[in-house]
N, C-alpha and C positions, 0 to 999 in steps of 0.2 A: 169850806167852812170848817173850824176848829173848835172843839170846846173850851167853853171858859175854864173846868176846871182844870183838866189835865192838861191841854193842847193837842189832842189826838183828833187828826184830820177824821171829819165826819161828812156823810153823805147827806144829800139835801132832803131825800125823802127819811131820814133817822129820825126818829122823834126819843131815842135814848143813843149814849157816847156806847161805842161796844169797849171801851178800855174801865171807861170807872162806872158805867151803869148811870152817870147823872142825866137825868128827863133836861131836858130843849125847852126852849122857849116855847110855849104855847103847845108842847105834845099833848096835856089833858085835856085840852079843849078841841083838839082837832077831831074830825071825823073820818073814819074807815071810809077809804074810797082806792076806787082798780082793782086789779084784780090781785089777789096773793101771789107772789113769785119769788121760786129758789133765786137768790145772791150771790154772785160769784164771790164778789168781797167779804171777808170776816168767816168766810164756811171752814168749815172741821172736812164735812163729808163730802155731801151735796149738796150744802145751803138748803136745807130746808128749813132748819132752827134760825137760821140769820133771816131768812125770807118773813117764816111767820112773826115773828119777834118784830119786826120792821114795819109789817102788817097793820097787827094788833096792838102795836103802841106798847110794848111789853119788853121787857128788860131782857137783853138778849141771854145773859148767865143764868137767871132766875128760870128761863123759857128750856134751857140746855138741862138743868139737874132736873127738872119735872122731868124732863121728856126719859132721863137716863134712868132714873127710881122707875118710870113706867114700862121703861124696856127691861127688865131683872123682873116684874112682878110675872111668877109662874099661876097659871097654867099656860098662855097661849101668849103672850110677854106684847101685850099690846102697844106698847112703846115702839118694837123695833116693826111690827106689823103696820100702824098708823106712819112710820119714818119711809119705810120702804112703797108705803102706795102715794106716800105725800113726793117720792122720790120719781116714780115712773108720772102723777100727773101734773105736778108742779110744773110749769113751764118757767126755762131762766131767762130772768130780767134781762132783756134785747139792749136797754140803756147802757148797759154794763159793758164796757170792752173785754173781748178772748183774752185771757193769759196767753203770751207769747209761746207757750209750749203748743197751746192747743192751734192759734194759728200755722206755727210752726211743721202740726201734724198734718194739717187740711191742705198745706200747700202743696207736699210730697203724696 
């Protein structure tokens, strides 16, 4: 699937483009279902921003500066704390095929 506006190949559970941020056919009307899960596609880190975003119907750049302003706010920088336990329990989407590095490792 491609979006209309840019043409940047999009996943079927996307309900926003992760290139120009345009909302899908029928994303506001759908409803949250399965379970939340890190994304190997489109991740920075661990897919956890690409996961929730994908989730919650929520614009994946919009979802990445919150999360970054929340990781800087001192005292205890909840951003990177809320990243790291979304990091150990997020389970990654099985849908997703291994990057050929990561197959690569498991063979050896």
């Amino acid at each position: 699937m491609f979006c209309e506006t840019c043409g940047f190949e999009i996943e079927e559970d996307d309900r926003f483009c992760r290139k120009c941020g345009k909302a899908l056919d029928g994303a506001a009307a759908e409803q949250i279902q399965g379970v939340c899960m890190r994304k190997r596609k489109g991740r920075m880190v661990a897919g956890v921003c690409s996961g929730c975003a994908s989730y919650f119907g929520k614009d994946l750049t919009t979802l990445r500066v919150v999360w970054a302003i929340g990781a800087v706010i001192p005292p205890i920088f909840p951003g990177v704390v809320a990243y790291l336990v979304c990091w150990l329990l997020l389970p990654v989407d099985p849908s997703e095929e291994a990057p050929a590095a990561d197959r690569t490792a498991a063979a050896h």
